[in-house]
N, C-alpha and C positions, 0 to 999 in steps of 0.2 A: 535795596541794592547792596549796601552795607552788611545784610545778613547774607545773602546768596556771595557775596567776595567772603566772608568769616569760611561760609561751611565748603565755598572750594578748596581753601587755604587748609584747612584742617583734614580735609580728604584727601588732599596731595602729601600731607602732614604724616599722615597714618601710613601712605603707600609708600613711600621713603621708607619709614622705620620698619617695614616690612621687607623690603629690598633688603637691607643695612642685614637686619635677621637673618632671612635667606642667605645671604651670602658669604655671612659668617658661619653658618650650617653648613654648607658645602666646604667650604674654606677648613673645618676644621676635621674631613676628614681627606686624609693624603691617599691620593690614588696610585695601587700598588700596579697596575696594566691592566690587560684586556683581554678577554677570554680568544683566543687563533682560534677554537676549535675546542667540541668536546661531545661524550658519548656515555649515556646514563650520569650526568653531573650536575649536581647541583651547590650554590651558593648560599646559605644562608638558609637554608630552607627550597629554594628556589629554584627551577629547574634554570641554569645559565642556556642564556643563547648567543651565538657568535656575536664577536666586537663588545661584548657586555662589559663596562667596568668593574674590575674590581679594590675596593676598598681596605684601607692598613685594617684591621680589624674582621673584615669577613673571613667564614668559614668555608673551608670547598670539600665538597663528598662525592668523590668517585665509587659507584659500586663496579658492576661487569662492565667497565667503560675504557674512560682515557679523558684527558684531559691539560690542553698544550696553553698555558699563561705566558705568554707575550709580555716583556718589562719594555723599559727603555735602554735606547742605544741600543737592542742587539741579541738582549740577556731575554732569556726563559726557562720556565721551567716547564714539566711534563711530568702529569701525576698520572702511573699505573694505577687498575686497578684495584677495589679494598683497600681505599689510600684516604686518609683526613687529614686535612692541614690546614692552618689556620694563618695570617700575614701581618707580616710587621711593617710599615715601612719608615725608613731612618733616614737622616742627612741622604746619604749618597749612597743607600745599599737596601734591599727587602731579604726580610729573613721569610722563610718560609717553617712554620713551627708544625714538624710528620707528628703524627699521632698514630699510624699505621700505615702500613704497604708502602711504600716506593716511589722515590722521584728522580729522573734528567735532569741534570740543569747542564746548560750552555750557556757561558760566559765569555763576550769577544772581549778582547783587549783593548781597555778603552768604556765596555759596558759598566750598566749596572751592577753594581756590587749586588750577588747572590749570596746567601747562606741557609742552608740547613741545620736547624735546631732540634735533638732529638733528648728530650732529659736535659740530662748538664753535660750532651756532645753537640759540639756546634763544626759543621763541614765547611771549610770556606775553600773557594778558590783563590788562589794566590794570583798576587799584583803581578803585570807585566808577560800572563800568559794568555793567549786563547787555549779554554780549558772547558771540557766534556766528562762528566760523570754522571756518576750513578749512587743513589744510597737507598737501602732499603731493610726494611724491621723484616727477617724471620724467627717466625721461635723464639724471640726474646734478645736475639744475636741480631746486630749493626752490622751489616756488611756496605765497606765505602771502595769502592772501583772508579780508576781515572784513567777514561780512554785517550784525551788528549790533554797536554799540558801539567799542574799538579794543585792535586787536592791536600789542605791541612786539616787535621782532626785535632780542635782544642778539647781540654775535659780538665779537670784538677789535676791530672798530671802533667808529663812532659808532651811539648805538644808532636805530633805524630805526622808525618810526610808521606803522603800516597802518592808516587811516580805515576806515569804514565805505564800502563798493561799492567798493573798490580792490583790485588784485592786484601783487603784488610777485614777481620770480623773483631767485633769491639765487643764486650760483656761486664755486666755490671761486676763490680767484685761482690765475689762473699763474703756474706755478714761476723764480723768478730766475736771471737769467743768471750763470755763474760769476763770481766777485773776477776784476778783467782783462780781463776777457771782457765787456763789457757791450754788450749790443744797442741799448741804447737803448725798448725799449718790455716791457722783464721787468718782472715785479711780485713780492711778497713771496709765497711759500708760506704764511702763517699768516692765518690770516684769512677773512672771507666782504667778499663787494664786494655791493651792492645791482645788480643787473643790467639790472632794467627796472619802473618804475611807473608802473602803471593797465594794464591790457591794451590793448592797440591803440595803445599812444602810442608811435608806433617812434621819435618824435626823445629822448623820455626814454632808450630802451635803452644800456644801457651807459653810463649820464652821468659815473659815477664813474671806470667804466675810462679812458674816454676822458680825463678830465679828468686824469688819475694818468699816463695815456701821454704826454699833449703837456706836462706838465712836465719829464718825463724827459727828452723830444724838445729839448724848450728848453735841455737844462742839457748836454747831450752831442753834439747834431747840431752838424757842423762842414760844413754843406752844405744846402741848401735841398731835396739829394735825403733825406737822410737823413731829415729832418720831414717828408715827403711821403711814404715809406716808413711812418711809423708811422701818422701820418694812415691812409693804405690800409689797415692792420692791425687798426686800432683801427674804422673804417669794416664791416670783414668780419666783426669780432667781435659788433658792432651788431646785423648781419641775422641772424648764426645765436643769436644772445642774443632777438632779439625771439620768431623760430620759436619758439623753444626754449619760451621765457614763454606765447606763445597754446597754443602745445599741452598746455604745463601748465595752465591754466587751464581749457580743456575738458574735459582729462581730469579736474579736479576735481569740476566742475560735472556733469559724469553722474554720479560717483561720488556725488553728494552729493545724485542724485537718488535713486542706487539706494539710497542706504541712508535717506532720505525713504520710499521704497516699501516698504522691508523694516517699518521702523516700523509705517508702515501696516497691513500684513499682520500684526504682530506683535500690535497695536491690535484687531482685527475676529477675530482670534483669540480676543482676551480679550474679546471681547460689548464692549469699545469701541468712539466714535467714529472716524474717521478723524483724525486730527492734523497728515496733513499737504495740500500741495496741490501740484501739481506747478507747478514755472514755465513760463511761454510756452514751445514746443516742447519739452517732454519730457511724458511720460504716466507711470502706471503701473496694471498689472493684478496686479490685489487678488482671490485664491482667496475665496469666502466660507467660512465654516466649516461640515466636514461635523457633520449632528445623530446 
């Protein structure tokens, strides 16, 4: 009897410290939400299915798809298509770390703290608004759009305020000319420059380069050719920085219809409303549900 009481004692003993285990496994990874909805998506490797958690640490791969992440209180985000991102989650906020293509976020006032981290630019919504954007990698160019409310863009510069109907395109600086060697119109490798604000405003494009080149130009030109040289440079950079910014911008803007659309369809799925509407030239075609 004395050994049958020992080996329940020690089997109850063992299942404890298995619990104990367990629990502290789970416990140590912090849940970032929950998949609303998704198409061609996968987590980790994994194809996600609705309601799936997702984990501070997992990775999300939208191909030809869509993909709508549910936080708490309110907050989500929505990953276009050809879109990789990977999740942080902190005290009081998830970052979402793009690796390519495109994301939504919505942020109530009062939600989850949202951020977008792209390199050393990080998108946040500011405190004490509900706030709707958009960011998305074309071509190498950051374009950050705030439908409602205002988006900040941090980077090693000054930090940057995207109003509500504004679009901004961000680009790395170019790389400096060697100690000795200076051209007169290099710029620091580290860092992000503000490229162009408002779309269509092509005398904004490049304000900051420009303004960073004819200092240079001032402190090192030893000729009226040599400033007219960067002038030209800085002029060229302008037109392929504005391209650059409009075509980010459109490409946003379908993106952020199709995944409007996807909602939709996601919505009429569930015997809901429709929630969303599409803006002036764009449509969408919504499957009804088969009974």
């Amino acid at each position: 009897m004395t050994r049958l009481r020992n080996t329940v004692f020690a089997i109850l003993f063992l299942l404890t410290i298995g619990v104990i285990v367990s629990s502290s496994a789970y416990a140590g990874s912090a849940i970032v939400g929950s998949v609303a909805g998704s198409v061609n998506a996968t987590v980790g490797g994994h194809v996600v299915l609705p309601n799936a958690t997702v984990f501070s640490g997992d990775s999300l791969q939208v191909k030809e798809g869509v993909a709508v992440i549910a936080l708490s209180r309110g907050s989500r985000m929505v990953f276009g298509r050809e879109s990789t991102a990977s999740f942080l989650r902190e005290a009081d906020s998830v970052t979402a770390v793009l690796g390519q293509g495109n994301v939504s976020l919505f942020c109530p006032d009062g939600g989850v703290g949202v951020r977008v981290k792209v390199g050393e630019v990080t998108i946040v919504p500011a405190k004490g608004f509900k706030t709707l954007g958009e960011v998305a990698m074309v071509n190498g160019t950051l374009a950050v759009t705030t439908k409602e409310g205002l988006l900040r863009v941090e980077g090693n510069g000054p930090v940057v305020e995207v109003v509500k109907g504004k679009t901004i395109a961000v680009m790395p600086k170019a790389a400096a000319a060697p100690q000795g060697g200076r051209s007169g119109h290099g710029h620091s490798v580290n860092g992000v420059e503000v490229a162009a604000v408002g779309v269509g405003a092509a005398g904004a494009v490049l304000g900051g380069l420009a303004y960073h080149s004819a200092n240079e130009a001032r402190d090192n030109a030893n000729s009226a050719i040599a400033g007219a040289n960067a002038a030209k440079a800085a002029a060229d950079a302008a037109t392929a920085a504005a391209n650059a910014a409009t075509a980010a911008a459109n490409a946003a803007a379908a993106n952020a219809n199709a995944v409007g659309c996807a909602l939709d369809q996601f919505a009429v799925d569930q015997g809901l409303a429709s929630p969303y509407q599409p803006p002036t030239g764009y449509s969408c075609s919504v499957t009804p549900p088969t009974n």
